[in-house]
TORLUM-416890 format. One record per atom (N, C-alpha, C): x, y, z. Coordinates in steps of 0.001 Angstrom, whole numbers, padded with zeros to 6 digits, always signed. Layout:
REM TORLUM-416890
XYZ/...
REM end
This chain:
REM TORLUM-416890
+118513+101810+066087/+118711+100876+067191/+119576+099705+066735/+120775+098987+067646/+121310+098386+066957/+120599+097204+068114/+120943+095996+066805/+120039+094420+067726/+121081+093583+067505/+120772+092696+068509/+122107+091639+068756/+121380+091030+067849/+121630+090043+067106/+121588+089240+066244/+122005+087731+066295/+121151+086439+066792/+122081+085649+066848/+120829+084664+065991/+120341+085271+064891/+119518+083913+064089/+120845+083226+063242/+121430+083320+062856/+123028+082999+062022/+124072+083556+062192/+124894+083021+061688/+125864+083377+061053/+125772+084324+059646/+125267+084137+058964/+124587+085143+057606/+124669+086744+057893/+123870+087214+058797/+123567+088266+059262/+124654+089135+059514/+126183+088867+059452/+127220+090046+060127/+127306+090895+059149/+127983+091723+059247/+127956+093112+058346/+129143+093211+057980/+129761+093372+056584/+131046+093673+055878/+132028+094656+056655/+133373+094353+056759/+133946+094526+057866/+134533+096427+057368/+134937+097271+058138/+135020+098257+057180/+136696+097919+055898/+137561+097092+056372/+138188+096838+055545/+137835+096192+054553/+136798+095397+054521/+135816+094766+053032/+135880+095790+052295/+134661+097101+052896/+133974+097854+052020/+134924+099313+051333/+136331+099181+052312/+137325+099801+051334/+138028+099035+050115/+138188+097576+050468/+138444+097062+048887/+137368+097017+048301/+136091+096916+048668/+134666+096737+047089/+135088+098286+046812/+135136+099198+047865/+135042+100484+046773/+136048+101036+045577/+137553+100233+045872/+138571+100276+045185/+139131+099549+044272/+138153+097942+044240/+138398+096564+043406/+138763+097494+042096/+139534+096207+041320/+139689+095949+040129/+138446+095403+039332/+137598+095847+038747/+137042+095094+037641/+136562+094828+036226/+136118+094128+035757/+135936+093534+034664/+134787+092710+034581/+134513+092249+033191/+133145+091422+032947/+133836+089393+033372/+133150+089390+033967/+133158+088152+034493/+133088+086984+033505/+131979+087215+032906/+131408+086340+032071/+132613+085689+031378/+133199+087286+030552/+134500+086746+029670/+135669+086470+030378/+135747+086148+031718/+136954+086146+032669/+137936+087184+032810/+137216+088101+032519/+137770+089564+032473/+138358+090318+033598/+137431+089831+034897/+137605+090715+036036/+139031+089929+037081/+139521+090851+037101/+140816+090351+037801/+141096+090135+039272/+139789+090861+039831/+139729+090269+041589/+138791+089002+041065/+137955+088919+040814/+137547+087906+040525/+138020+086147+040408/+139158+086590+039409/+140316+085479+039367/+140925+085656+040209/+141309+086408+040774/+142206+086312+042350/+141467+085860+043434/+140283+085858+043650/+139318+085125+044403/+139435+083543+044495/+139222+083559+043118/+139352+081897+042819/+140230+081052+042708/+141549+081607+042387/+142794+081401+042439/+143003+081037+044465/+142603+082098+044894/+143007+081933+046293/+142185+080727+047091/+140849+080177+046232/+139761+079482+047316/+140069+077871+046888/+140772+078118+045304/+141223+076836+044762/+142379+076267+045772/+143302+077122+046119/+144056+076935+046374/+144430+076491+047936/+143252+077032+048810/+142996+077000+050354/+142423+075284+050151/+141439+075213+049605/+141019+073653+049549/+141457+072713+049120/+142994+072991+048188/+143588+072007+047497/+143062+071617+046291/+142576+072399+045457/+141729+071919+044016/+142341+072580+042798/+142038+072452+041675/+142485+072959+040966/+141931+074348+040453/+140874+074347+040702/+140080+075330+040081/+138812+075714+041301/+138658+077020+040744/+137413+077295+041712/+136385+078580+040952/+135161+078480+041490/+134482+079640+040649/+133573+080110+041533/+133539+081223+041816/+132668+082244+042303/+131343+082235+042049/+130458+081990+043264/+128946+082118+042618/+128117+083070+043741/+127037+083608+043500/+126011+084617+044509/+125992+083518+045655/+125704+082390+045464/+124639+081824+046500/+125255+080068+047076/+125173+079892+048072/+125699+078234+048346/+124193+077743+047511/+123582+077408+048046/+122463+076887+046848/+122690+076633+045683/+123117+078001+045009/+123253+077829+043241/+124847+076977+043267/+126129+076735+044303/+127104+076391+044104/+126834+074735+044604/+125893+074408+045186/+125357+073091+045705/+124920+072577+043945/+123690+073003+043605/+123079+072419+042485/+124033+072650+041378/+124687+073846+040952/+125895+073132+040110/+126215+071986+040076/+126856+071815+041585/+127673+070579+041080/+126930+068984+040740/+125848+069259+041067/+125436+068405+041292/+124621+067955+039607/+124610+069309+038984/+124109+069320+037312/+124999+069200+037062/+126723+069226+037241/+127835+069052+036753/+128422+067650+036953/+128121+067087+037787/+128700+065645+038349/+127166+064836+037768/+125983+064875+037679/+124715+063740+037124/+124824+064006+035819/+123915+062385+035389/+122792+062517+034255/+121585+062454+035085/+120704+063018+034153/+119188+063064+034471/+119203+061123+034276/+117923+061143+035279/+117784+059935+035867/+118292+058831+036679/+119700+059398+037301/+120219+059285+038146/+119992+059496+039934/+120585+059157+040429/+120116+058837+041715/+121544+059570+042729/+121532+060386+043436/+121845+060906+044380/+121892+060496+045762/+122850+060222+046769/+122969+059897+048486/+123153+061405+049221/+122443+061515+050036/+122814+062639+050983/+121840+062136+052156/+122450+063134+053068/+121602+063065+054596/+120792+063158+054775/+119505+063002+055363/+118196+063367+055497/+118042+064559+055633/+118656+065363+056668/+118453+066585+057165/+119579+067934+056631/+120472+067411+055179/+120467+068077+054846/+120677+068804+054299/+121243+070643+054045/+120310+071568+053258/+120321+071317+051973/+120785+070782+051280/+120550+070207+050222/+119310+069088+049912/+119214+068270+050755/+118090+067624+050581/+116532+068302+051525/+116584+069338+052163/+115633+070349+053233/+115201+071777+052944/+116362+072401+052208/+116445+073728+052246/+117291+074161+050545/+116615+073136+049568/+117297+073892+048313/+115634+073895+047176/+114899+073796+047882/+113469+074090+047084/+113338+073087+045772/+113848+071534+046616/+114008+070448+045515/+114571+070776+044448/+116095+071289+044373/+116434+071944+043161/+116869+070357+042537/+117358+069883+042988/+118059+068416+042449/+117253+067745+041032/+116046+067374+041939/+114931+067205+041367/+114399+067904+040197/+114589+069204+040590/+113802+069919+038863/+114788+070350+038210/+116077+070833+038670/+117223+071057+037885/+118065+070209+037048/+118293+069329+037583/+118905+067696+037360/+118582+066309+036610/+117359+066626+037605/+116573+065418+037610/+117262+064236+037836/+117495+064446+038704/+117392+063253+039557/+116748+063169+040860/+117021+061515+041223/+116143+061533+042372/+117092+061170+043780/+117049+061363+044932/+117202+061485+046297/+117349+060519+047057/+118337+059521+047552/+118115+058393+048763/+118462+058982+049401/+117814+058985+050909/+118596+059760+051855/+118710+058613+053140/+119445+058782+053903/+120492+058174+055136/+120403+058838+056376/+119693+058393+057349/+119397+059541+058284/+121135+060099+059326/+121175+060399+059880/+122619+060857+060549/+123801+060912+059691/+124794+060750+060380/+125886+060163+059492/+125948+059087+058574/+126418+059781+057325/+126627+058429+056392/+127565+057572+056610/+128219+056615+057346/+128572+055386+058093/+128930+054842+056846/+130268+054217+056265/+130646+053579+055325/+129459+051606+055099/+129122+051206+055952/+128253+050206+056219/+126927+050383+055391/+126210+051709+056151/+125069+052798+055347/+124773+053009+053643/+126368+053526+053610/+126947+053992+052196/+126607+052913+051108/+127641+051573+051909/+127213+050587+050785/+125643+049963+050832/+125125+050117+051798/+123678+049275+051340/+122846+049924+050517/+123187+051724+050505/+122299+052327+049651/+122386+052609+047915/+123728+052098+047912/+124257+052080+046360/+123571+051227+045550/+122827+051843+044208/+121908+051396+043632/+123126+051532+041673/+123409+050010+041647/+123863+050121+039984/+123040+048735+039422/+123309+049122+037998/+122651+047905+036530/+122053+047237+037567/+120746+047816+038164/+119399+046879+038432/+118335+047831+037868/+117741+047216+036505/+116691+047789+035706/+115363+048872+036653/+115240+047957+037624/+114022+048528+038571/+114346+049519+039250/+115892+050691+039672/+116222+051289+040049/+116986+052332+039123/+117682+053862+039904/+118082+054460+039095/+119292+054174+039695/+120881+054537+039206/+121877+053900+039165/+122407+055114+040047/+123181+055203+041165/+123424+056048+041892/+124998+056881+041239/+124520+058307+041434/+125501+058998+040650/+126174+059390+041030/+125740+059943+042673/+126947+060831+043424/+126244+060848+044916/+127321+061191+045964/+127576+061163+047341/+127591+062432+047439/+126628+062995+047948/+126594+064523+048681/+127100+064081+049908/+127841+064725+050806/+128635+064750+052115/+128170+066045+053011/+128202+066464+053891/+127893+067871+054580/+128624+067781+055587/+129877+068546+055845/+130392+068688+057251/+131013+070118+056863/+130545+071214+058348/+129939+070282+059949/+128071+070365+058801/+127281+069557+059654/+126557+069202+059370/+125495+069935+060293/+124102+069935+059502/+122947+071197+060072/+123389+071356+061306/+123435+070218+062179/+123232+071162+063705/+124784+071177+064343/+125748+071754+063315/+126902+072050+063594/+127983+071117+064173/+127251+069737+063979/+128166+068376+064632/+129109+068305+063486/+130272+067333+063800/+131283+066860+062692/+130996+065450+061971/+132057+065295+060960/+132025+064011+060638/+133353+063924+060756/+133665+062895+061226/+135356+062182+061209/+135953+062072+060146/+137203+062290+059874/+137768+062282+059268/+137428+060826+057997/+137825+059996+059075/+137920+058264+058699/+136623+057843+057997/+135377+058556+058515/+133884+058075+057971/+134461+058936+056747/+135257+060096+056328/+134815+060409+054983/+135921+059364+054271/+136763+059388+054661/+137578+059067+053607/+137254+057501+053583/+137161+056830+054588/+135644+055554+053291/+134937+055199+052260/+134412+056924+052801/+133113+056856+052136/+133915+057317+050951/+134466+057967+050905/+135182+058509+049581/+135821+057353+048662/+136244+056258+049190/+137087+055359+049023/+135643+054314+048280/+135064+054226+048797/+133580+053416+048538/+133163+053613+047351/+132892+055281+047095/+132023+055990+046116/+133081+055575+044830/+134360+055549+045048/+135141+056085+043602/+135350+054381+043271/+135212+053128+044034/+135226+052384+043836/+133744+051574+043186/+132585+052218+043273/+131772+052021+042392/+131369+053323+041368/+132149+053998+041230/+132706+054586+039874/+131891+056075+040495/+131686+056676+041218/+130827+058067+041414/+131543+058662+042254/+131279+060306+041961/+132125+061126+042765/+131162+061513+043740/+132444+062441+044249/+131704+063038+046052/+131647+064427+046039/+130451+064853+046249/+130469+066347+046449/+130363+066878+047620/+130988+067462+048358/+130898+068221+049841/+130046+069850+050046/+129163+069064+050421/+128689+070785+050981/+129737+071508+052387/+130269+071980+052199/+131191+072458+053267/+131086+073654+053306/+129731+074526+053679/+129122+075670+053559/+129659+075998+054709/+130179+075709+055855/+131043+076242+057330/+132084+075096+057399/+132919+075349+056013/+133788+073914+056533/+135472+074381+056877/+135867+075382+057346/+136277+076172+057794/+136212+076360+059103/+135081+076158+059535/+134493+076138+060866/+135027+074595+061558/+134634+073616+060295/+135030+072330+060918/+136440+072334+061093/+137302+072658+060219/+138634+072841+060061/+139288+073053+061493/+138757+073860+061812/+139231+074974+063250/+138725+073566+064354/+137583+073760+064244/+137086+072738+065519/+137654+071234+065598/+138085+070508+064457/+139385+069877+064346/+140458+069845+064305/+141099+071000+064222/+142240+071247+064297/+142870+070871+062865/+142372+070836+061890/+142930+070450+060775/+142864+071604+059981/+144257+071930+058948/+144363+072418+057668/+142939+071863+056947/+142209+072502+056446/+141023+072215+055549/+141058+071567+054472/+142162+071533+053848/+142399+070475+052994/+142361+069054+053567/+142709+069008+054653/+142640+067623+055506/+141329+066778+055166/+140341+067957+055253/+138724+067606+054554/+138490+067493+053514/+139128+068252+052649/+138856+068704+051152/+139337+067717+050474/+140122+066730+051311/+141162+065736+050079/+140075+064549+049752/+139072+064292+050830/+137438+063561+050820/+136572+063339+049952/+136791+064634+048653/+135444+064787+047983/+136278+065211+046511/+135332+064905+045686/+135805+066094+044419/+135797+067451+043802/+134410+067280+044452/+134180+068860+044396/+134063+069630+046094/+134224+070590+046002/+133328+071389+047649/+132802+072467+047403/+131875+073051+047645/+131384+074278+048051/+131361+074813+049677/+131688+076455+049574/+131858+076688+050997/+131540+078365+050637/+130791+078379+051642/+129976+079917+051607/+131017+081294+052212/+130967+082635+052031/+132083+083240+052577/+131324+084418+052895/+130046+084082+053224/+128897+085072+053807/+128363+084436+054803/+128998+083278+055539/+128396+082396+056775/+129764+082899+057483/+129852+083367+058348/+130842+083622+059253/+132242+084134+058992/+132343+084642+057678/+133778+085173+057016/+133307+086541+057272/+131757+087199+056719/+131454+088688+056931/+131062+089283+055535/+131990+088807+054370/+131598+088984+052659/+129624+089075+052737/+129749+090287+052247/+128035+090637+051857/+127481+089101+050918/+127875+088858+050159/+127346+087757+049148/+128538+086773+049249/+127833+085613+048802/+129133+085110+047772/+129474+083469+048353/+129530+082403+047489/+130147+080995+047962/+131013+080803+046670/+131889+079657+047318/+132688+079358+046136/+132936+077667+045386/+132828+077251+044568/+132672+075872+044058/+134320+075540+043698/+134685+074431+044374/+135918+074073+043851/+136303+072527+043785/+136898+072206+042470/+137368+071239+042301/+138433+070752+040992/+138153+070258+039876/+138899+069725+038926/+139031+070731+038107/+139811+071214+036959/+140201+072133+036214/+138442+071886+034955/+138566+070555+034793/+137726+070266+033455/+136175+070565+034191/+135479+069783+035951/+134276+070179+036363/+134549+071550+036572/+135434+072328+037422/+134810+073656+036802/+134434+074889+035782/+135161+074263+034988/+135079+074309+033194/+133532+074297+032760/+133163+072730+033332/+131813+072607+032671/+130466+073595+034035/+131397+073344+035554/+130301+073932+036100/+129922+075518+036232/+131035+076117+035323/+130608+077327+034909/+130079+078169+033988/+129615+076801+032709/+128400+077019+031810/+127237+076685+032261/+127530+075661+033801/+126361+075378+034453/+125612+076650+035175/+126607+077665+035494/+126095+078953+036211/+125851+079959+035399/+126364+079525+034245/+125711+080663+033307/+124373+079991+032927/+123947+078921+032901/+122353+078860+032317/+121718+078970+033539/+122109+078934+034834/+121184+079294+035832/+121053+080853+036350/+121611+081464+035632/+121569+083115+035792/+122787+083567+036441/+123967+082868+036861/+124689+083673+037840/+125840+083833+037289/+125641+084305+035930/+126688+085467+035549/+126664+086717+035995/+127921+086929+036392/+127722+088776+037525/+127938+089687+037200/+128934+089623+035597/+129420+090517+035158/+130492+091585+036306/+130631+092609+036558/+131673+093283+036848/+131750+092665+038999/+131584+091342+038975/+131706+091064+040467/+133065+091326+041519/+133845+092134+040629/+135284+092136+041509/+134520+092730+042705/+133464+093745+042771/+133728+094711+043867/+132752+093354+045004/+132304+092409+045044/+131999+091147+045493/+132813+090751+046237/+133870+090299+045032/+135255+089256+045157/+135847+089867+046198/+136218+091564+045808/+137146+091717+047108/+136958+091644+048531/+135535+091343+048688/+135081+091385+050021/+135501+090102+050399/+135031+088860+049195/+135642+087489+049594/+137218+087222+049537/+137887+088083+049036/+139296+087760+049321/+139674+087923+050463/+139360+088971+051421/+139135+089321+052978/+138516+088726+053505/+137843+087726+053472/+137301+086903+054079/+137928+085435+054289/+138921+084895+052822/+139158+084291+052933/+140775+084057+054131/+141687+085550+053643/+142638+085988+054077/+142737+086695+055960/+141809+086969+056116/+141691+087982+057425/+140638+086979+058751/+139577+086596+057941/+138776+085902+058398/+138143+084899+059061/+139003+084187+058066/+138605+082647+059058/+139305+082238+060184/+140554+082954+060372/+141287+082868+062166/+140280+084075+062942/+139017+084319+062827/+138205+084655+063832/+137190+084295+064224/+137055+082663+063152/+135959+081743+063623/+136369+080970+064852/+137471+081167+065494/+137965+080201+067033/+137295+080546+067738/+136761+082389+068079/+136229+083128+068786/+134798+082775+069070/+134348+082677+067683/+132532+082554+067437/+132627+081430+068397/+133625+079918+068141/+133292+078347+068564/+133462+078777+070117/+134159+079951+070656/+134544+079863+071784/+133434+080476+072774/+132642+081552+071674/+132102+081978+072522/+130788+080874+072412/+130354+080537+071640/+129514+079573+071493/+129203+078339+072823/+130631+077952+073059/+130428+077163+074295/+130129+078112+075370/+130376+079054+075664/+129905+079913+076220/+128718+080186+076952/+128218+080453+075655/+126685+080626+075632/+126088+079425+076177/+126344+078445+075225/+125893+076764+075376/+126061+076951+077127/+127189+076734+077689/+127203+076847+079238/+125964+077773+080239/+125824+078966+079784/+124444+079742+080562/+123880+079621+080450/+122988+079106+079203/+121975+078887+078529/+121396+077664+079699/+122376+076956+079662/+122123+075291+080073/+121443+075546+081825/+122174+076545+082551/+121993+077050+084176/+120648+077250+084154/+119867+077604+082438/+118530+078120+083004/+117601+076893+083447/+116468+076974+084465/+115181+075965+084469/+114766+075831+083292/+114355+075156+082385/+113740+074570+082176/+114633+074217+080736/+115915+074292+080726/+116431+075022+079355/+117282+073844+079290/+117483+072734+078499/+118671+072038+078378/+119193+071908+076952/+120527+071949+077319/+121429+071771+076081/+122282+070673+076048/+122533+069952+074893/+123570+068738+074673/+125225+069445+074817/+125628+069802+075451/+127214+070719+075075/+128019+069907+074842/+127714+068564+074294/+128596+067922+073455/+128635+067921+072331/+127321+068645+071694/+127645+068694+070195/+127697+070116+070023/+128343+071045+070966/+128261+072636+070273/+129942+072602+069770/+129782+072124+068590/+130957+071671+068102/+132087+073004+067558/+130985+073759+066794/+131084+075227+066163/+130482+076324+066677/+129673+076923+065795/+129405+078120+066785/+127464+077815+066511/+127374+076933+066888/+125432+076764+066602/+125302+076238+068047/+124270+076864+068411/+123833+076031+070299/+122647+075943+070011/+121779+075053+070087/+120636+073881+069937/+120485+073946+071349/+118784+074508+071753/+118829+074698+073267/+117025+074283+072995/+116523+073107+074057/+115381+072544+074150/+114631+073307+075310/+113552+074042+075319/+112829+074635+076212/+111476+073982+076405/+111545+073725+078120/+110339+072792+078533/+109243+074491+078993/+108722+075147+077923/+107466+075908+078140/+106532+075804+076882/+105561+076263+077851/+104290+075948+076652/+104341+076609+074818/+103705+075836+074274/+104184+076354+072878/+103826+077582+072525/+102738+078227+073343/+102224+079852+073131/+103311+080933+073637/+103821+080384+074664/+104973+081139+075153/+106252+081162+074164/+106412+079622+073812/+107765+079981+072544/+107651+080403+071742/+106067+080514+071240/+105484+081160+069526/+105890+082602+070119/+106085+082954+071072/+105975+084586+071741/+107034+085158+071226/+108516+084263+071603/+109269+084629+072247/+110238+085433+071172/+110178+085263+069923/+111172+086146+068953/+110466+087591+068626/+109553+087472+068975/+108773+089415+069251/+109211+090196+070108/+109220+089050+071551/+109290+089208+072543/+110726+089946+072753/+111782+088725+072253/+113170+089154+072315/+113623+090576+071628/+112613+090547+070327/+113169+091455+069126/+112514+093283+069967/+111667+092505+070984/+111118+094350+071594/+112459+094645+072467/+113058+094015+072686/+114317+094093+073585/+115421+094355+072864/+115543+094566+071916/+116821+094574+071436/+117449+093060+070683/+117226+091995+070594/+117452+090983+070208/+116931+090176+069311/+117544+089555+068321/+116820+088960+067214/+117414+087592+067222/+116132+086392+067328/+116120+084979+067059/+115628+084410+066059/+115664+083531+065941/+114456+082435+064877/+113552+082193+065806/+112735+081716+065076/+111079+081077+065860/+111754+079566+066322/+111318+078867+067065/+111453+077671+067379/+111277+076611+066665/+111532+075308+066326/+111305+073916+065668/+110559+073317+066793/+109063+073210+067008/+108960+072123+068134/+108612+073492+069209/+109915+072372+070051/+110374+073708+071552/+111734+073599+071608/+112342+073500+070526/+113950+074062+070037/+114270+075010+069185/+115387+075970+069676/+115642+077310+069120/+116940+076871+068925/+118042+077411+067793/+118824+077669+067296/+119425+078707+067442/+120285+079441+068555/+121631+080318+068609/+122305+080131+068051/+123254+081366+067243/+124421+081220+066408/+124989+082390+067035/+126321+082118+067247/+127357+083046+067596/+127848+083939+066317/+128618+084937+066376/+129095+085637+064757/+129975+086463+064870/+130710+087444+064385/+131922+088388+064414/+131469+089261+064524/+129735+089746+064949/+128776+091163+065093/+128891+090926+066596/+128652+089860+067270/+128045+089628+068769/+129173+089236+069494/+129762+090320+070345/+130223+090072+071647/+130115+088910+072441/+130505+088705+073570/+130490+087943+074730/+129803+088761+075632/+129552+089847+076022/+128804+091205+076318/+127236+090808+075863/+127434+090966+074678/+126118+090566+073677/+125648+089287+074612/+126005+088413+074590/+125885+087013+074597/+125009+086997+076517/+125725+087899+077268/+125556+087729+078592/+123364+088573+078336/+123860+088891+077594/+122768+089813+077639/+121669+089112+077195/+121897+088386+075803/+120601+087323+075266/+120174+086452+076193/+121579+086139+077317/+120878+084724+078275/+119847+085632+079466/+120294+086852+079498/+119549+087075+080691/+117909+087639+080427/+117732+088202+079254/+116690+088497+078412/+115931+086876+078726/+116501+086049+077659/+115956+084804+077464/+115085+084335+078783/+116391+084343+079708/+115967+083268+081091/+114506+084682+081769/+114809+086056+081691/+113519+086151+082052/+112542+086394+081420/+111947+086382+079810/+111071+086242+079532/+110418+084348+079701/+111431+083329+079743/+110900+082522+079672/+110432+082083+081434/+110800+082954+082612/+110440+082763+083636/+111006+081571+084865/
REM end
C-alpha cells in the first residue's frame, strides 16, 4: 500500500536517478580521503555556500555538534533560539559533548537581544563562545537578511563566531529569492541536511574555513562518523545538490496550497503568513481525544501525520506528495475531524 506521507520532509524516497549513481559511485575509504565521490560532494557543497571547505557527515545533529566542539572551549557559553533543534531536539548534545552551557533568546535573535545576552571577563559567568543562528527556523519562518548580518557583525566584534544551522536553508534561499550564499556570507560555519527535501537517503554537510574543517573532521572521527567507503552516499548527495533543490519551489508552492484548504475547514485555522516554505502549522479547535485519534485514524486511510503539539499538527509538503495527494489529505482530514 502506498501512503501519502506528509510528517516531513525526511521521508521521500531516493530518486531512481540517485540509486543508479549509489549503484555505480566511485569509491574509496573515506577516513584516508580516499573516496573520490566523496570529495566531489564536498567540493560541490563548499562551493554552493561559498566556503572553503566542506565535509560530509550521516546526520544534521552530528554536523550541528561538530561545529559547535569545533568552534568552543568547555566552559563556555553558547546563544541560540529557544525553540531550536539544536537547543530542543539534539539530546543536550552541547552540554555533554562540549560542555558548554546554553542562553537561549526566545524568537528571533534581534541584534538589541544579541547584545544584552553576551556574557565576557565577568568571573560569575561563562564567557560566550558562539552564536548558533537557524534559518528558516522550526516552524519554517525566515530571518532577514539584515537581522543576520548584525548579528554577524556583533558576534565577530566581541571576538566569537557564528554557526548556522541551515538544515532547509535552501529552502530559505528559494523563498527569498536569494543565491544561498546571500545567507551563507552571515555565519562561519553552516550545516545543511540533503535528506530534508533534496531526496539523498542519508547525509548533511558542514561547511566553512579550510583550517575548522580540518579540525571538525577529527571532530567526526571521535564521534563515530567515519564511513569509510561513503561514495555510494555521496552520489546520492551530489544529485541532490545538482538536480534538486530547483524542486523545492514546488514543495513551497504546493504548501501554500494546502495552507489555503486546510484554512476553509471549521474549526481549522492557519497563520498563511508564515507558510514561508513548505511546513503548514494548522490549529484545530476539537477535543484532545479526537486529535490523540487522528494519526491512526489518517494512517487507516492511507495517510501518515505526526501526533499533535497541544491541538497543533505540522504538514510538510515533499517531492513524494502530489497536489492530488494534497487534495486528498484535506478531504480525509476535514472529515474525520467533522
Amino acid at each position: 500500500m502506498r501512503y501519502i506521507d506528509v510528517r516531513s520532509d525526511t521521508v521521500t524516497q531516493p530518486t531512481e536517478k540517485m540509486r543508479q549513481a549509489m549503484a555505480q559511485a566511485l569509491v574509496g575509504d573515506d577516513v584516508y580521503l580516499d573516496d573520490p565521490t566523496v570529495n566531489e560532494l564536498e567540493a560541490l557543497a563548499a562551493q554552493l555556500v561559498g566556503k572553503e571547505a566542506a565535509l560530509f557527515l550521516p546526520t544534521g545533529t552530528m554536523g550541528n555538534q561538530c561545529a559547535i566542539m569545533t568552534h568552543t572551549r568547555r566552559g563556555e557559553e553558547i546563544i541560540a533560539e529557544a525553540s531550536s533543534h539544536i537547543v530542543t531536539s539534539e539530546v543536550g548534545g552541547a552540554a555533554v559533548l562540549s560542555g558548554v552551557s546554553t542562553r537561549t533568546i526566545s524568537g528571533i535573535i534581534y541584534p538589541h537581544l544579541l547584545e544584552a545576552a553576551i556574557q565576557t571577563e565577568n568571573v560569575h559567568h561563562p564567557d560566550t563562545g558562539l552564536l548558533c543562528l537557524e534559518n528558516p527556523s522550526f516552524r519554517g519562518t525566515l530571518i532577514p537578511l539584515e537581522v543576520m548580518k548584525a548579528d554577524y557583525e556583533i558576534a565577530h566584534a566581541h571576538g566569537f563566531p557564528v554557526h548556522l544551522d541551515g538544515a532547509r536553508v535552501f529552502n530559505a534561499a528559494i523563498a527569498m529569492g536569494v543565491d544561498v550564499k546571500e545567507i551563507t556570507q552571515y555565519c562561519d560555519s553552516v550545516m545543511f541536511c540533503i535528506s530534508k527535501g533534496l531526496c539523498a537517503p542519508v547525509g548533511s554537510m558542514l561547511a566553512g574555513s579550510k583550517a575548522f574543517i580540518d579540525k571538525a573532521r577529527r571532530v567526526r572521527k571521535l564521534l563515530g562518523g567515519g564511513m569509510r567507503q561513503a561514495g555510494i552516499l555521496a552520489a546520492a548527495g551530489i544529485i541532490a545538490l545538482t538536480d534538486m533543490v530547483k524542486c523545492l519551489e514546488t514543495d513551497h508552492q504546493n504548501a501554500k496550497y494546502l495552507a489555503g484548504r486546510l484554512a476553509e475547514i471549521p474549526g481549522v485555522s492557519v497563520n498563511l503568513e508564515d507558510v514561508q516554505i513548505n511546513m503548514v502549522f494548522l490549529t484545530v479547535d476539537r477535543p484532545a481525544q479526537l486529535l490523540a485519534q487522528l494519526p491512526e485514524k489518517m494512517r487507516e486511510r492511507g495517510i501518515k501525520i505526526s501526533p499533535a503539539t497541544g491541538k497543533t499538527f505540522r504538514f510538510m509538503t515533499n517531492h513524494d506528495v502530489s497536489r492530488e495527494d494534497l487534495d486528498q489529505v484535506v478531504d480525509t482530514f476535514s472529515q474525520l475531524i467533522g
